[in-house]
C-alpha distance (Angstrom), angle and dihedral (degrees) to the residues before:
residue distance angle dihedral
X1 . . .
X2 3.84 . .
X3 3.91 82.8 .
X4 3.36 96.3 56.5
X5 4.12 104.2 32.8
X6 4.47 81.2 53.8
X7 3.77 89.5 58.3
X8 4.28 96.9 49.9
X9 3.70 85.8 41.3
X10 4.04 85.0 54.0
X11 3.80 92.5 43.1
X12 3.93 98.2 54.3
X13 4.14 93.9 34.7
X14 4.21 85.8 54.5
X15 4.05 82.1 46.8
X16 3.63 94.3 47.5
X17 4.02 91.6 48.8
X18 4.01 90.7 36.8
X19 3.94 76.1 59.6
X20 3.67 97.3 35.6
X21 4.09 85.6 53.4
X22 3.99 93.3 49.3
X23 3.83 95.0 48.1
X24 3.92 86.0 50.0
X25 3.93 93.3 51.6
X26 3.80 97.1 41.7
X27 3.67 84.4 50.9
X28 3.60 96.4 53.4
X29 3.97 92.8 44.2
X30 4.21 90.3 56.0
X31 3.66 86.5 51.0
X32 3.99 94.1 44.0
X33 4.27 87.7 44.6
X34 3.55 93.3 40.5
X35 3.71 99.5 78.3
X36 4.09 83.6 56.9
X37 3.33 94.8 53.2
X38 4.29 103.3 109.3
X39 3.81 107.3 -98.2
X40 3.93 92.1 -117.9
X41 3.50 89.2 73.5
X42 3.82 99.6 54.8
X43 3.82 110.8 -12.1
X44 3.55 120.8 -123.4
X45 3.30 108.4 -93.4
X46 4.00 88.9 55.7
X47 3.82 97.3 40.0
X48 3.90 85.9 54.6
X49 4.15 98.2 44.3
X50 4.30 80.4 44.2
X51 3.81 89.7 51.1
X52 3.71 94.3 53.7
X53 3.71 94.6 47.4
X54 3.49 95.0 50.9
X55 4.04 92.1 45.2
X56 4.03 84.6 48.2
X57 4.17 90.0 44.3
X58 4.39 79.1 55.4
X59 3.46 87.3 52.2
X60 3.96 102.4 53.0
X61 4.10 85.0 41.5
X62 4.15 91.0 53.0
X63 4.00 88.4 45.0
X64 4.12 93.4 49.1
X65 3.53 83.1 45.7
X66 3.71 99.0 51.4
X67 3.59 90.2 39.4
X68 3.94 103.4 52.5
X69 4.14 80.7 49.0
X70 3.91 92.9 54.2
X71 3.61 94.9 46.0
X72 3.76 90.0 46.6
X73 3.72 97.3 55.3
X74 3.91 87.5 39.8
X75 4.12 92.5 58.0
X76 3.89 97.7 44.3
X77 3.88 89.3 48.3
X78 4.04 84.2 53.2
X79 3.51 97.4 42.4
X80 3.76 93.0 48.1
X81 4.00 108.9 37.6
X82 3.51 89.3 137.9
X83 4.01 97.2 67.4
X84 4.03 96.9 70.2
X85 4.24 90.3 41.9
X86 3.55 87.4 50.3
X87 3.66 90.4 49.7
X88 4.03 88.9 46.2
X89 4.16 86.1 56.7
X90 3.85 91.2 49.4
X91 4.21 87.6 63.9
X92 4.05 97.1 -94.5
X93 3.68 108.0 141.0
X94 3.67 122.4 -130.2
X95 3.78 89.2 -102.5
X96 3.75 96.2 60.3
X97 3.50 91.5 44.2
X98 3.79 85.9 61.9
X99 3.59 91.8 46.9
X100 4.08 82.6 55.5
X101 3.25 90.6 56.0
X102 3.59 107.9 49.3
X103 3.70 92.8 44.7
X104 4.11 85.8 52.9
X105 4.11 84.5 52.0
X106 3.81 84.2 46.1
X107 3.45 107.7 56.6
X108 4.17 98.9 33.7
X109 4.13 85.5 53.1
X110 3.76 92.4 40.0
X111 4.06 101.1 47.3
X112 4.56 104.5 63.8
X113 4.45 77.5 38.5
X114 4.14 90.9 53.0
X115 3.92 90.2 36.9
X116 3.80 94.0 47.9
X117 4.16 95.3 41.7
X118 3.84 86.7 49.6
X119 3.55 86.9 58.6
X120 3.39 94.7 48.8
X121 3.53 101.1 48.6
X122 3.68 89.1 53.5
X123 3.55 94.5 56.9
X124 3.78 103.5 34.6
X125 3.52 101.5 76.5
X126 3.86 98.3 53.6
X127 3.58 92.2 47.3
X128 3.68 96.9 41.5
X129 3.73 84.7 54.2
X130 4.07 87.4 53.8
X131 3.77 97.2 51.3
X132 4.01 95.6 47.2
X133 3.77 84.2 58.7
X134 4.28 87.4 65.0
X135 3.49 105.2 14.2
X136 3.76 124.2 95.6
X137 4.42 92.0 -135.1
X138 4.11 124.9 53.0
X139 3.57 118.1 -118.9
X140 3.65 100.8 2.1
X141 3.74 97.7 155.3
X142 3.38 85.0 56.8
X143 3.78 95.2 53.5
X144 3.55 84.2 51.7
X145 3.31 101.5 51.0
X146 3.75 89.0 56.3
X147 3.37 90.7 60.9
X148 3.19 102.7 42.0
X149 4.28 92.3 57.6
X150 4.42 79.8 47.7
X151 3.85 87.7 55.1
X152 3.95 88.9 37.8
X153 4.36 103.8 45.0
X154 3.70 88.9 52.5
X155 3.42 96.8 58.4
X156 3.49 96.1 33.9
X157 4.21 92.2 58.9
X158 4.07 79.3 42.2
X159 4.10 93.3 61.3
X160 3.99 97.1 30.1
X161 3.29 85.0 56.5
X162 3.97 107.3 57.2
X163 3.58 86.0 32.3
X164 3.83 90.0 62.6
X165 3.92 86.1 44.7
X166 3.89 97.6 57.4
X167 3.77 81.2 38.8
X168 3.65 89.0 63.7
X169 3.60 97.4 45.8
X170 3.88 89.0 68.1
X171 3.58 92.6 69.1
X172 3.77 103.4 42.1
């Protein structure tokens, strides 16, 4: 039962930060596009103070995002300090059982990213294709969306990284 209630609570959290991730992007992309927007629509000074908000609203989502991840990876390497000393009795040297670990951090930080960038790619190109048909720049979306992932890899590597760290502590 524990089993099986830990994988549904690990299907809707990677939903909710697939989601989270999304939200974040889409919120960065108004804020990049917003500044494009023609200046009877907003003005200016207002599509520039909207841009930063909604580049600043991407930020908070990427930080929750980052955040619920670290603190996930942190609690089931507490709850389950047993796993790598077991593996350390079964003849795995201490360097492998790194390795473990930083595959384990890996893959649970890599799979709501890889589910939300599919996503993304699937829908970018249609709508990319919509807004050059208005918009005043080609392939803005797209633009954004490159800097969004430059925004997003640095502070991906950033929270991978201490979470390994604090991962490692559990087994030292």
């Amino acid at each position: 039962g524990a089993l099986l209630s830990k994988a549904t609570s690990n299907i809707t959290l990677n939903t909710v930060l697939s989601v989270c991730l999304l939200f974040s992007f889409m919120t960065f992309s108004v804020g990049f596009i917003m500044p494009g927007i023609p200046d009877y629509l907003f003005g200016q000074e207002m599509g520039i103070w909207m841009s930063c908000a909604k580049i600043c609203l991407c930020i908070v989502f990427i930080t929750i995002y980052f955040s619920v991840l670290a603190v996930r990876q942190i609690m089931e390497a507490r709850e389950n300090p047993r796993a790598i000393q077991m593996l350390a009795y079964l003849g795995r040297k201490r360097k492998e059982c790194k390795e473990i670990i930083k595959h384990e951090v890996a893959l649970k930080y890599s799979f709501p990213a890889v589910i939300c960038f599919v996503i993304l790619l699937l829908c970018a190109w249609p709508v990319n294709h919509y807004l050059n048909t208005f918009l005043l720049s080609d392939n803005i979306l797209l633009i954004a969306m490159g800097s969004f992932l430059g925004c997003f890899l640095p502070m991906y590597a950033g929270y991978a990284l201490v979470a390994y760290r604090l991962c490692l502590k559990q087994i030292e």
